[in-house]
MDTraj code that builds the backbone (N, CA, C; nanometers):
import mdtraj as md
import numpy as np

residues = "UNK UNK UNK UNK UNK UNK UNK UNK UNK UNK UNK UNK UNK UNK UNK UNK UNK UNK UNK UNK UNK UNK UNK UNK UNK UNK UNK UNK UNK UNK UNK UNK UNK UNK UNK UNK UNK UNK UNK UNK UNK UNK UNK UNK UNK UNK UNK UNK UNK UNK UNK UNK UNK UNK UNK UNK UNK UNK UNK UNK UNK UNK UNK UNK UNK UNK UNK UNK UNK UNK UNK UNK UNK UNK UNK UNK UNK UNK UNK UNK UNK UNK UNK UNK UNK UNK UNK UNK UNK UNK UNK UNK UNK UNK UNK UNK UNK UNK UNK UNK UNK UNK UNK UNK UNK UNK UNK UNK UNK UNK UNK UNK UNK UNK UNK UNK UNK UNK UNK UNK UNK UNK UNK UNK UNK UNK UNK UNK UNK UNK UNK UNK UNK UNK UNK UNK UNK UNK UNK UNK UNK UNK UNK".split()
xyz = np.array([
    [1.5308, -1.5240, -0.2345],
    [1.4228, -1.4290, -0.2577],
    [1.2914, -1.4896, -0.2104],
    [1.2280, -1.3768, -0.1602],
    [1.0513, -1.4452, -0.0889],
    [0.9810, -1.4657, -0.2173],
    [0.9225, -1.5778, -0.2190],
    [0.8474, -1.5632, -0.3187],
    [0.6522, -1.5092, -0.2711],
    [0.6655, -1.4387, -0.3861],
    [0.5696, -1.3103, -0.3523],
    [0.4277, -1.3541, -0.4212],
    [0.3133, -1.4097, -0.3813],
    [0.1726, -1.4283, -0.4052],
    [0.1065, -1.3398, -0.3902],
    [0.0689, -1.2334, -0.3243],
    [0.0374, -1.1535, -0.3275],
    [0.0722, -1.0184, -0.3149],
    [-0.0404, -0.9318, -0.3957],
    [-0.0124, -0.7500, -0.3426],
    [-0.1483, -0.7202, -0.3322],
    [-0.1052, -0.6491, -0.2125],
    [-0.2042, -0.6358, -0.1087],
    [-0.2006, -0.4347, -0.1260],
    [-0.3247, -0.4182, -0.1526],
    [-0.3234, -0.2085, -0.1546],
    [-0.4308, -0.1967, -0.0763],
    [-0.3741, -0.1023, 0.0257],
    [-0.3897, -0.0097, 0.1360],
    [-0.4517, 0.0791, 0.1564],
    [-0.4953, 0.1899, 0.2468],
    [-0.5038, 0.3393, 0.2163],
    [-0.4700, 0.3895, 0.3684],
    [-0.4593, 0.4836, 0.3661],
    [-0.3754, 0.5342, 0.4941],
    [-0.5038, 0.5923, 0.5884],
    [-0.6176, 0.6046, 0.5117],
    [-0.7046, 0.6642, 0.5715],
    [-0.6605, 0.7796, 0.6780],
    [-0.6344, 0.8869, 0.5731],
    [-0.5829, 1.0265, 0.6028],
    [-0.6729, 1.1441, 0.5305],
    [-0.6855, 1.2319, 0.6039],
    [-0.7775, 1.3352, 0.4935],
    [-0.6845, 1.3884, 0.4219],
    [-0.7255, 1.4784, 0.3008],
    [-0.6493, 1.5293, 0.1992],
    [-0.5639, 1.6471, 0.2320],
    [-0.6032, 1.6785, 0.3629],
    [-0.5241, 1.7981, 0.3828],
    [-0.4022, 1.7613, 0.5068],
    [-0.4392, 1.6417, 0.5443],
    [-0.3164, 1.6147, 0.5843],
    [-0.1672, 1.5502, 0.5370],
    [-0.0585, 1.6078, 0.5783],
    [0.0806, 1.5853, 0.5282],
    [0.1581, 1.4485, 0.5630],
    [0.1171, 1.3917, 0.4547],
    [0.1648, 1.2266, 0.5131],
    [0.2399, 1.2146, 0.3841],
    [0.3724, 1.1321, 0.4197],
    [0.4533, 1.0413, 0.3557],
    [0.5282, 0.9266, 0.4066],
    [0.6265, 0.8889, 0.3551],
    [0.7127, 0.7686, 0.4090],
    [0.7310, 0.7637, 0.5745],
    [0.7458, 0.9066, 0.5774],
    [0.8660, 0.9238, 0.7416],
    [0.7324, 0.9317, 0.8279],
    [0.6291, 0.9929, 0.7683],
    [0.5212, 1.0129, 0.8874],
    [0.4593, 0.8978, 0.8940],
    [0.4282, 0.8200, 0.7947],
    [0.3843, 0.6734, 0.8290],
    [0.4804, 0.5544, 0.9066],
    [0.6266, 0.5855, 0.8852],
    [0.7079, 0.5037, 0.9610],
    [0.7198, 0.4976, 1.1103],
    [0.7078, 0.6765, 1.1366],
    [0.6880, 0.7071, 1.2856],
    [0.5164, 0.6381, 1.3749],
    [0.4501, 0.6206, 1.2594],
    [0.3136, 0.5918, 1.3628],
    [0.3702, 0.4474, 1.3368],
    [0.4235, 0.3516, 1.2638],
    [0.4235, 0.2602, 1.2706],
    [0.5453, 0.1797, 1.3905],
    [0.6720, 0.2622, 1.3990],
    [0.7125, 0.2601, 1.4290],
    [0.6777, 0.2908, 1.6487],
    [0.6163, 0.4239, 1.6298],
    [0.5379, 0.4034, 1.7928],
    [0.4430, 0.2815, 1.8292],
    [0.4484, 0.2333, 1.7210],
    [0.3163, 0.0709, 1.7318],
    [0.4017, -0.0338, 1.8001],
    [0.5191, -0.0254, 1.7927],
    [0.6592, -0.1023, 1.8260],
    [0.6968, -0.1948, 1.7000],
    [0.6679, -0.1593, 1.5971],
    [0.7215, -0.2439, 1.5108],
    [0.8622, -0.1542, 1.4548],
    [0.9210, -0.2470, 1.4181],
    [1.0636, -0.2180, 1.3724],
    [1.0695, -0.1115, 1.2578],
    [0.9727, -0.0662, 1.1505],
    [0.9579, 0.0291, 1.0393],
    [0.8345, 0.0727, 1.0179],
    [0.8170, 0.1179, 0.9276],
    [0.6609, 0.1299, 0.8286],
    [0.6392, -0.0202, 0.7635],
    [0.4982, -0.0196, 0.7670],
    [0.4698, -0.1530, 0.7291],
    [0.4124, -0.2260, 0.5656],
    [0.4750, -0.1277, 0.4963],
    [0.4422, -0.0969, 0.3349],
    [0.5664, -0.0889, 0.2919],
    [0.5525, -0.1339, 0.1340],
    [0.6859, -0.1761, 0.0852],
    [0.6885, 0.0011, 0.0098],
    [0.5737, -0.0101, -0.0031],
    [0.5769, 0.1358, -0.1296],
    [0.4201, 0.2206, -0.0310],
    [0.4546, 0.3617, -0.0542],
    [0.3587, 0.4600, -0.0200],
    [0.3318, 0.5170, -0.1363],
    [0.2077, 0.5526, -0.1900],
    [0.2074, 0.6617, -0.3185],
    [0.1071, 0.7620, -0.2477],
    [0.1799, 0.8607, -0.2448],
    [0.1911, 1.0086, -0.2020],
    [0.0630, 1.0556, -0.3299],
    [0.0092, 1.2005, -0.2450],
    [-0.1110, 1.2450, -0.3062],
    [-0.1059, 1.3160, -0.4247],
    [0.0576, 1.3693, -0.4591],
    [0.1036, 1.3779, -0.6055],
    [0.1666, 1.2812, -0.6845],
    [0.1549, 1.2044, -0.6508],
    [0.1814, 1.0426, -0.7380],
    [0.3199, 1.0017, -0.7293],
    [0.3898, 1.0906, -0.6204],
    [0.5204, 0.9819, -0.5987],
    [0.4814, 0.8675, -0.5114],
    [0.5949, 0.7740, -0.5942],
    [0.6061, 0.6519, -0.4851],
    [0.7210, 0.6233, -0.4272],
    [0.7093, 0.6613, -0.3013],
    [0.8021, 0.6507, -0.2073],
    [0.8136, 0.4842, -0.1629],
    [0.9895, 0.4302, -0.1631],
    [1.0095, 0.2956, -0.1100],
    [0.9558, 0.3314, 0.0165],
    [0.9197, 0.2326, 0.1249],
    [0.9131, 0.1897, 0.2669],
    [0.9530, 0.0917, 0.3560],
    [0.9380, -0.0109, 0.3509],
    [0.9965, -0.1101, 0.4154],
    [1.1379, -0.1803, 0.4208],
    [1.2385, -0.1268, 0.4676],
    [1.3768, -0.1996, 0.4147],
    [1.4988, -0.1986, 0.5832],
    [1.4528, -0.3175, 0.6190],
    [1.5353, -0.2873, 0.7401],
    [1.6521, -0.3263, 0.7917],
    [1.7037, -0.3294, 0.6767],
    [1.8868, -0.3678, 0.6975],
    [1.9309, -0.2492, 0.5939],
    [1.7824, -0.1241, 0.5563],
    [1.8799, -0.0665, 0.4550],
    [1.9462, -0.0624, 0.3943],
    [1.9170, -0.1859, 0.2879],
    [2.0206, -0.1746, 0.1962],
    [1.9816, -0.1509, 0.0425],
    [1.8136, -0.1144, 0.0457],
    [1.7731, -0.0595, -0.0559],
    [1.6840, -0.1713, -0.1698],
    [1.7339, -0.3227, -0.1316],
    [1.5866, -0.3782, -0.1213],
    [1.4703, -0.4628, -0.0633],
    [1.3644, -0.3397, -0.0949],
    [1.2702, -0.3731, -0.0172],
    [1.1889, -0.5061, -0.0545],
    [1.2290, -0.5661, -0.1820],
    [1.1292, -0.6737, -0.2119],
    [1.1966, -0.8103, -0.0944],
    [1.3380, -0.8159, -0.0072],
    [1.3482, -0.9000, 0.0584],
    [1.2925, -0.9046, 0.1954],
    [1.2168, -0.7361, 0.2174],
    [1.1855, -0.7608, 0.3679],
    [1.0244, -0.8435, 0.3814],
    [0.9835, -0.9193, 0.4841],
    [0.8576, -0.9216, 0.5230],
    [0.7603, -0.7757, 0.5492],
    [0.6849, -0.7515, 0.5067],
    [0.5899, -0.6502, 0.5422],
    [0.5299, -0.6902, 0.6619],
    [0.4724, -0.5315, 0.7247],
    [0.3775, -0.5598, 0.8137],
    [0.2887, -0.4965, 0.8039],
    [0.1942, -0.5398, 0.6845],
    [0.0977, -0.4341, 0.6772],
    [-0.0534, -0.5615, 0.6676],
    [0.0047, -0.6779, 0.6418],
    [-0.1780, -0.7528, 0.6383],
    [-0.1347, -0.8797, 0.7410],
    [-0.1975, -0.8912, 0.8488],
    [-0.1715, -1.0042, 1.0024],
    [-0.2147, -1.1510, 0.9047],
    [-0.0721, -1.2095, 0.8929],
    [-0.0978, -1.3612, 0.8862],
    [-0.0456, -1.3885, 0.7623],
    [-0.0287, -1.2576, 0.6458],
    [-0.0266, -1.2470, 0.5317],
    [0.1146, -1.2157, 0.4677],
    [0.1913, -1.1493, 0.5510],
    [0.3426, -1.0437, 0.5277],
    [0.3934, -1.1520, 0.4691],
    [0.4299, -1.2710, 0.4874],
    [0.5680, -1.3574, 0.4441],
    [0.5689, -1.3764, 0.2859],
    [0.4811, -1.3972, 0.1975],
    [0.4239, -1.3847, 0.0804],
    [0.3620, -1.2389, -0.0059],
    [0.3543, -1.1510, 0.0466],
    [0.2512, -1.0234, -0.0167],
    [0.3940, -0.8980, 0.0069],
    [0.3701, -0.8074, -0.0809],
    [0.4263, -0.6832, -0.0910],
    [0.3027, -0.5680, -0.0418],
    [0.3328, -0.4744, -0.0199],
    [0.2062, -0.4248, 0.0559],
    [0.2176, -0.2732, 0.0010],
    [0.1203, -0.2140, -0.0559],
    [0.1441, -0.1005, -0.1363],
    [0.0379, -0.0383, -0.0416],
    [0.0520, 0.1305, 0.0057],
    [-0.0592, 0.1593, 0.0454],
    [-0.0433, 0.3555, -0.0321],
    [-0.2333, 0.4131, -0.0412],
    [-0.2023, 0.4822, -0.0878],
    [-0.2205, 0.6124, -0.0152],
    [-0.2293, 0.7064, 0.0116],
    [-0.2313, 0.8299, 0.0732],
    [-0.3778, 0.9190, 0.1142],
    [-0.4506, 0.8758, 0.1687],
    [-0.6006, 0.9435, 0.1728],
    [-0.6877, 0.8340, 0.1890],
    [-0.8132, 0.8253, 0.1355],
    [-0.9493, 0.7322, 0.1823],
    [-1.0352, 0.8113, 0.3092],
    [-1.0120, 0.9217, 0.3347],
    [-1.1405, 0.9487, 0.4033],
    [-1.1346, 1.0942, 0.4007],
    [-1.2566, 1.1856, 0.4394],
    [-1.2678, 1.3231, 0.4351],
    [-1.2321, 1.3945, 0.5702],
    [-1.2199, 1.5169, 0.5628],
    [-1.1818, 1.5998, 0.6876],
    [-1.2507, 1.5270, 0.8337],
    [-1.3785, 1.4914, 0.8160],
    [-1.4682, 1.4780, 0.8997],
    [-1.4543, 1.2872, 0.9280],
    [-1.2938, 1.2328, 0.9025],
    [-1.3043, 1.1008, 0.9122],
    [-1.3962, 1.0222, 0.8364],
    [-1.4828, 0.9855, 0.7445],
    [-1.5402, 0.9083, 0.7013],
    [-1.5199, 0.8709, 0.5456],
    [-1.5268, 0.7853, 0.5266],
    [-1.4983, 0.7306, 0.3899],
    [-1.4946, 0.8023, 0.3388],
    [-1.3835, 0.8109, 0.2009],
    [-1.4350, 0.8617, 0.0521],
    [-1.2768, 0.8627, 0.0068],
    [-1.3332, 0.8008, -0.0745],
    [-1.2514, 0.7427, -0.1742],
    [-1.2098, 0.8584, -0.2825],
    [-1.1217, 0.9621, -0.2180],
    [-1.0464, 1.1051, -0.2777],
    [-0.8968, 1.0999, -0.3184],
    [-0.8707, 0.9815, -0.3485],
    [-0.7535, 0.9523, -0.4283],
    [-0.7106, 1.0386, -0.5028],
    [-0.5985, 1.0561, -0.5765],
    [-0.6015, 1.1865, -0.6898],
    [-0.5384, 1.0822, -0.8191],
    [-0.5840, 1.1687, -0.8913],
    [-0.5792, 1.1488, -1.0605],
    [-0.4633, 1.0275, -1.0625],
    [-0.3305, 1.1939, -1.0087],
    [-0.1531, 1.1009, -0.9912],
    [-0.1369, 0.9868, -0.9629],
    [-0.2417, 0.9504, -0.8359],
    [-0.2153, 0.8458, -0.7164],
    [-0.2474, 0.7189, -0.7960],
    [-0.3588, 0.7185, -0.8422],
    [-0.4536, 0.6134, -0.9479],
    [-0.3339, 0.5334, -1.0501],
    [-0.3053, 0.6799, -1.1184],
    [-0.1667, 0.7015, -1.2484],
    [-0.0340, 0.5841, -1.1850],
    [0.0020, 0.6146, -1.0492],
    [0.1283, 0.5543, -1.0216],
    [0.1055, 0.4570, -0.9586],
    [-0.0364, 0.3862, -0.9097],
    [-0.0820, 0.2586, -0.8556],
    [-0.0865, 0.1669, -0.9736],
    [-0.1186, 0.1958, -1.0975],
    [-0.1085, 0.1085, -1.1950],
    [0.0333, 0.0999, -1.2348],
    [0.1049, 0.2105, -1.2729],
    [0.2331, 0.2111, -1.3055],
    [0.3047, 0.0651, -1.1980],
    [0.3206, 0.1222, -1.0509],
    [0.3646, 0.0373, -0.9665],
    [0.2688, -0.1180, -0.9989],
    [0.1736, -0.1146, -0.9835],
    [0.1032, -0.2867, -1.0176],
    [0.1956, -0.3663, -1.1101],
    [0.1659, -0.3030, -1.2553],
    [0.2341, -0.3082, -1.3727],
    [0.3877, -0.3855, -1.3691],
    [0.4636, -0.2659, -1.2565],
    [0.5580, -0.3459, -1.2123],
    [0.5499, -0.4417, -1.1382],
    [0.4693, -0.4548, -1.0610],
    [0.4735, -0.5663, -0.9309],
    [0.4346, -0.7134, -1.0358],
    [0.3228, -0.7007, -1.0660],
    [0.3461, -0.8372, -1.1631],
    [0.4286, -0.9137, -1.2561],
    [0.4995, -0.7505, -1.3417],
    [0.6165, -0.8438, -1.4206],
    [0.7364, -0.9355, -1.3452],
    [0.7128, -0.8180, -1.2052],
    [0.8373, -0.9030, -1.1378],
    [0.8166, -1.0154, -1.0843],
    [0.6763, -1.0118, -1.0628],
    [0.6554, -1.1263, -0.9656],
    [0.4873, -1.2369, -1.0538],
    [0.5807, -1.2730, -1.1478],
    [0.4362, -1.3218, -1.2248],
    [0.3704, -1.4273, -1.1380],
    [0.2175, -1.4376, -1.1790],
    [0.1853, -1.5339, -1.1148],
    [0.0722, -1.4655, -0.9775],
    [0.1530, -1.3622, -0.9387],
    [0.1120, -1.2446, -0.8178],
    [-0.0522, -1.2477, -0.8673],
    [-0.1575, -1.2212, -0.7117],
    [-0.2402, -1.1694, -0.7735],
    [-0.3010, -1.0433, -0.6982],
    [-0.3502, -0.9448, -0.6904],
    [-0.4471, -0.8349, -0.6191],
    [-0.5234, -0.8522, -0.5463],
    [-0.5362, -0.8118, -0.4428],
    [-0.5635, -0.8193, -0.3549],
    [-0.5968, -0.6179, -0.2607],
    [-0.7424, -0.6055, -0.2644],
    [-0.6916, -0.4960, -0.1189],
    [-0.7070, -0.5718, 0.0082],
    [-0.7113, -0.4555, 0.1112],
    [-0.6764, -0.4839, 0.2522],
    [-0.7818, -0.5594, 0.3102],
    [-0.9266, -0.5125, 0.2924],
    [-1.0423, -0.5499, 0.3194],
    [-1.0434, -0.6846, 0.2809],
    [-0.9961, -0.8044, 0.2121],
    [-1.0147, -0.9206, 0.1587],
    [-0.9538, -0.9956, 0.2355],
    [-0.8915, -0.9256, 0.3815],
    [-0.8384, -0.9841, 0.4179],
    [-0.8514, -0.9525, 0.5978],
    [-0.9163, -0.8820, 0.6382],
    [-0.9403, -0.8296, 0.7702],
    [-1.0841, -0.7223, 0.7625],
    [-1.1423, -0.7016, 0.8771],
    [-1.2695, -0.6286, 0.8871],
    [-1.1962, -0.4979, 0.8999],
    [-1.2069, -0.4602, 0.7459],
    [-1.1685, -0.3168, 0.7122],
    [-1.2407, -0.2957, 0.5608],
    [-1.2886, -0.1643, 0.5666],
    [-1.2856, -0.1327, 0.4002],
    [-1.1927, -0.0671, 0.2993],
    [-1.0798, -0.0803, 0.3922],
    [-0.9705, -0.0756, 0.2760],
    [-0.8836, -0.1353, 0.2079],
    [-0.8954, -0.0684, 0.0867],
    [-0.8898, 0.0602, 0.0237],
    [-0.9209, 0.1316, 0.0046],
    [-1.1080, 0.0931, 0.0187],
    [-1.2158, 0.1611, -0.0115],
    [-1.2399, 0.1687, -0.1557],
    [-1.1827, 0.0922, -0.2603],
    [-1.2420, 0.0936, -0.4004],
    [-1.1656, -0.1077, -0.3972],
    [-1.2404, -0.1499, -0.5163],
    [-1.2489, -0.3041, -0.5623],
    [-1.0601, -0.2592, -0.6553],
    [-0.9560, -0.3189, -0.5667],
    [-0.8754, -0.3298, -0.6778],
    [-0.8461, -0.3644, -0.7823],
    [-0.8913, -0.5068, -0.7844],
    [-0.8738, -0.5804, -0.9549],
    [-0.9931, -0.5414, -1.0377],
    [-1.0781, -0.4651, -0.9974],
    [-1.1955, -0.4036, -1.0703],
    [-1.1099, -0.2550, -1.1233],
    [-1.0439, -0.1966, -1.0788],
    [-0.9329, -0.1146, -1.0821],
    [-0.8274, -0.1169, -1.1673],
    [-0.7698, -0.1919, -1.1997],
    [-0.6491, -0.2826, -1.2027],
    [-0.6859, -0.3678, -1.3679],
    [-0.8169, -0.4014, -1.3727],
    [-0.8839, -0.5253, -1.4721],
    [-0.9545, -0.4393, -1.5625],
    [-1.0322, -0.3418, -1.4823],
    [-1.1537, -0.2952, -1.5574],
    [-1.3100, -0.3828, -1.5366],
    [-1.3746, -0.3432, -1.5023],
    [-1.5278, -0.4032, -1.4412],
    [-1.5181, -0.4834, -1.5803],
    [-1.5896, -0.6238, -1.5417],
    [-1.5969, -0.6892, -1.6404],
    [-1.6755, -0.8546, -1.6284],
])
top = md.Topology()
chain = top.add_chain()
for i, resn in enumerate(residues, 1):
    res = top.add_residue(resn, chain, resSeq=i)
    for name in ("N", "CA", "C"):
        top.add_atom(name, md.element.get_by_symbol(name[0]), res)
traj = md.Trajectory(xyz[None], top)
């Protein structure tokens, strides 16, 4: 088993009215030439969380490398969530209620399994602002 230091959350930077899940993120990732989608987990804009990354298919995803943070995959699970910007492309952080609901749920899990793990978004790690919100401020509570 990889041992897992970090989780790393995402955002797809998609507007709200567009129809994104597992298969539509696998296909852009997949035309990138990488072998899958590059997220272990997607949480969808009604708060499912769809698995992603598993490429011997055999259902688990905590053994594959991700490819979702450059330099970072061999250690991190990579959660990303569904939205981060408005019709007009630009930021905003329009997450829904659900999405919030099943990012903690999923965290929740990611740490028991992997104690020790710590949070991390995308931005902490490349010139990006995503997630577009402070995860462990998220995750912790401002404090």
């Amino acid at each position: 088993m990889r041992k897992i230091t970090d989780i790393i959350i995402h955002g797809t930077a998609t507007p709200p009215s567009m129809h994104v899940d597992v298969d539509v993120v696998r296909r852009w990732h997949m035309a990138r030439g990488w072998d899958d989608i590059g997220y272990h987990f997607l949480i969808l804009r009604n708060g499912i969380i769809e698995d992603g990354r598993d490429l011997d298919k055999d259902g688990n995803i905590f053994e594959e490398v991700g490819a979702h943070t450059y330099r970072y995959n061999e250690n991190s699970i990579g959660i990303a969530l569904v939205g981060g910007v408005n019709e007009d492309r630009k930021i905003d952080v329009n997450y829904t209620y659900a999405q919030y609901t099943s990012l903690k749920v999923c965290l929740d899990s990611m740490l028991y399994r992997f104690p020790g793990a710590s949070l991390f978004g995308h931005r902490e790690y490349a010139k990006t602002k995503c997630p577009y919100f402070n995860v462990r401020d998220f995750y912790y509570g401002s404090q």
